[in-house]
Every structure is written in structure tokens, then in C-alpha cells.
N, C-alpha and C positions, 0 to 999 in steps of 0.2 A: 504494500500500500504506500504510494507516496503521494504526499499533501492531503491525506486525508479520502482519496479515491481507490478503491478496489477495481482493479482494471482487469481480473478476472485470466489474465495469462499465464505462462506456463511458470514465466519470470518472476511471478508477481510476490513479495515474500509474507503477504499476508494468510494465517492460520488457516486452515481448510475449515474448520468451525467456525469461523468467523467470514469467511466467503458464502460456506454453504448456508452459515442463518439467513444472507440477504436474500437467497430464495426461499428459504424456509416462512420470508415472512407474508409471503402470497400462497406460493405451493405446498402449503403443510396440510393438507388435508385428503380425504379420498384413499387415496393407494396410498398415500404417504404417513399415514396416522403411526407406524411404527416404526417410521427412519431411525429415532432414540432409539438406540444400543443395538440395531441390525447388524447383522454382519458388513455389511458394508461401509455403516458408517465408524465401524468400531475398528476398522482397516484405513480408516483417513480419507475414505475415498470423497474428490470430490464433484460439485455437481455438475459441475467443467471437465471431469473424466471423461463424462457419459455424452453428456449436452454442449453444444454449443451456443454462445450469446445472440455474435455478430454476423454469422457465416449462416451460410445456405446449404447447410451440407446433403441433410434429408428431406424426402417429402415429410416427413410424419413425424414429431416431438423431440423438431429440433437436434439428430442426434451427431453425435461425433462424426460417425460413419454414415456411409449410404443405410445400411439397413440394422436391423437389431442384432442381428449374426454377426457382423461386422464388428459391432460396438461392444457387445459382450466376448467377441474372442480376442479383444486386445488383452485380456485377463484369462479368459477361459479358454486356452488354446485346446485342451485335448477334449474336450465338447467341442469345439468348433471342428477340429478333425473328423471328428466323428459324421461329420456329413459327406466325408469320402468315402464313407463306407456301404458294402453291400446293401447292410438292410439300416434302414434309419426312417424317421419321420422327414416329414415335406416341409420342412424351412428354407430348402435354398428355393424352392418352386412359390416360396412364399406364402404356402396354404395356411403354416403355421407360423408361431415367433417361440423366441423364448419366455416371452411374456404371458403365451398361452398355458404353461404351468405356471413359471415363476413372475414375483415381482418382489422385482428390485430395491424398491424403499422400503421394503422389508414385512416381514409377516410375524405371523405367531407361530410358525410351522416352519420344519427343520428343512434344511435348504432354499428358504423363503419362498416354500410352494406357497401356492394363492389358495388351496384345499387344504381341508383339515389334514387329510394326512396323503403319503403317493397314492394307497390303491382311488382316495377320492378323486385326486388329480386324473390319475387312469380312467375312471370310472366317466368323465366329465366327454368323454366322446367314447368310452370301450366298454356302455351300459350293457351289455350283453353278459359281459363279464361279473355283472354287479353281484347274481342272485338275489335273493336267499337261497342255497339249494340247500336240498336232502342230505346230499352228499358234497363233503366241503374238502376240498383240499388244502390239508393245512399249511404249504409255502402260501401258495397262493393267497390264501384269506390275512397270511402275516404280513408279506409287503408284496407287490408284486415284481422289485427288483429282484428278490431270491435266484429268479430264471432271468428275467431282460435286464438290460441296457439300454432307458431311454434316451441314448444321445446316440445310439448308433453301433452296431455291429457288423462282423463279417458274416453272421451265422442267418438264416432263415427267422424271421420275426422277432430279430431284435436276440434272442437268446444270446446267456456269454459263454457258454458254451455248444456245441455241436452237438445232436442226439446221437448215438442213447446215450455217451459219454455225462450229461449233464443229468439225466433219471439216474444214473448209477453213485452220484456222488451219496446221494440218501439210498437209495434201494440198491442194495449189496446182501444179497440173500444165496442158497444155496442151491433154489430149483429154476423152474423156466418161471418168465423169459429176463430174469436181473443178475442173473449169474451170468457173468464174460465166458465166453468158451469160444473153443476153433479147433484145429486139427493139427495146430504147433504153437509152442510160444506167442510166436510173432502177432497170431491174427487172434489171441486170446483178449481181444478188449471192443467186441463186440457182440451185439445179441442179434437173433432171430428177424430180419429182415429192414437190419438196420436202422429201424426206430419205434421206440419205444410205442407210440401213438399210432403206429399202425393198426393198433387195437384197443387201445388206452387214449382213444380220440376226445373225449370229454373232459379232461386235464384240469379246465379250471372250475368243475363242479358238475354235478348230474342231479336230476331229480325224477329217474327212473327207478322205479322201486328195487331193479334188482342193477343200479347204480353202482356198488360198493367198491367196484375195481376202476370206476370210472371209461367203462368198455362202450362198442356201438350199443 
């Protein structure tokens, strides 16, 4: 700050609290009700990180970058990576943002998801998945990261690992089809027509009465 003017640049050596209250004294409200003690703000980050004043950078809320990808992988590189991957959601297509789970100025909820918790974040476009069912699978009803990687994987539907390798990390039993077997060493780390949901198609719950293996 010199002469008493915050001029908002990289240069500027006035306290990032003390920059960010000038906007806090308009935009403190809505999405922004728990900037206080966010992760973000509890990192120094300021609102000239994200936003620009003067410049025309974005169509839409002013941001540092062309688009919200942009502006959060100055920080989040290995999320932003993740949109070179096989299987990922539609943010570079622009269907989505980051903003469609998270915001930024912060939540009450861990990774400042905008839902009470991920499966609700999930659940806010992947209702099918919601239930109640009959039969519940218990990764699944605990978070739904257990199996996926919503920023993006190599694997078919986000999974972090490749089937049946990723059923076998919990189901490790002794008969068909979660026991590894093959006809040597080598090819002993696979099961009966290489995946699990070949037959166990119902994964994220059933409510067929005779449901309990989660089968057709």
C-alpha cells in the first residue's frame, strides 16, 4: 500500500487480510458466508489469486484465467491433470466446473464440497445411485471415493483401480469367483471372466428380494 491506496498487484506489500477485507466489504455474503477460517483463507490466499480487478480476463466472475479449470489448477495441478485422463467428468467441454461440487469461499464440509457430504455431492446428478435399497453396499453407502476418483482416471468410470483387481482389495476369500487363480504364477491375479460385475452388476445396491450378492 503506498499513500494510503491498495492497488491490488502482485507488488503490492499490503497484508492479504487486509486486501481481501476490501472485498469482503461488498462480497461477504451468499457463497461467501464461511471465507472465516476456510481452507483457503487460512492459506493467505488472496482474492486477486483467483479474481481479477482491472482486466478482462473471463467471460464469467471476473477470473484470473479464461475458465474455472484454469484458475483453480494454478494451485490444483494434479486435479487439473486429471482431465487428460481416460475417464473423467466434462469440465474441459465445459458441461461442468469445479464449482459444481466445490466452493471456494468455503463450506462447512470437508474439501469445501457445497453438499453435506461427497456421496450428497454425487448424488446431486448420480440420483440413481441415491437409494434406499434393500440391499446396501457398505463402500458405497460410506463415501463413494472408496472405488472412484472424481477428478479423473485411466480406468472405466472413474474407478482407481482396474477390475476385478479393485473387488479383490476387500473380497479375498477362498472359493469362486474372489479367489485369484490361473494355470501359473504369472496369471494368478485374476478371476473368472475378468470382472467382477459380470455378474455382481448391481454394485451400488439392489432391492430384489433375492438381492444379497448384488447379482442380475
Amino acid at each position: 500500500m503506498q499513500g494510503g491506496l491498495i492497488s491490488f498487484s502482485k507488488q503490492d506489500p499490503t497484508p492479504v487480510e487486509e486486501r481481501n477485507a476490501v472485498c469482503l466489504q461488498c462480497h461477504e455474503r451468499t457463497a461467501r458466508l464461511f471465507w472465516q477460517g476456510s481452507a483457503h483463507e487460512s492459506r493467505d490466499i488472496a482474492c486477486t489469486n483467483c479474481h481479477t480487478v482491472m482486466e478482462n480476463v473471463s467471460p464469467s466472475s471476473q477470473l484470473a484465467k479464461a475458465d474455472e479449470l484454469e484458475t483453480c489448477g494454478q494451485c490444483h495441478a494434479p486435479q487439473r491433470a486429471g482431465q487428460l485422463k481416460f475417464s473423467r467428468h466434462p469440465l474441459a467441454e465445459g458441461k461442468m466446473n469445479c464449482t459444481s461440487c466445490h466452493n471456494p469461499h468455503g463450506s462447512v464440509t470437508p474439501a469445501l464440497l457445497k453438499e453435506n457430504s461427497l456421496n450428497d455431492t454425487c448424488y446431486t446428478c448420480h440420483a440413481e445411485k441415491r437409494g434406499p435399497f434393500l440391499w446396501e453396499h457398505a463402500p458405497v453407502t460410506e463415501s463413494c471415493s472408496n472405488c472412484h476418483d472424481p477428478h479423473g482416471t485411466n480406468h472405466e468410470g472413474m474407478l482407481k483401480v482396474t477390475k476385478p483387481r479393485l473387488c479383490q482389495q476387500c473380497h479375498i476369500e477362498t472359493r469362486h469367483p474372489t479367489r485369484p487363480y490361473g494355470l501359473d504364477t504369472a496369471s494368478k491375479k485374476f478371476v473368472l471372466g475378468q470382472s467382477c460385475t459380470s455378474c455382481h452388476v448391481n454394485i451400488h445396491g439392489s432391492n430384489h428380494p433375492s438381492g444379497q450378492t448384488f447379482t442380475r
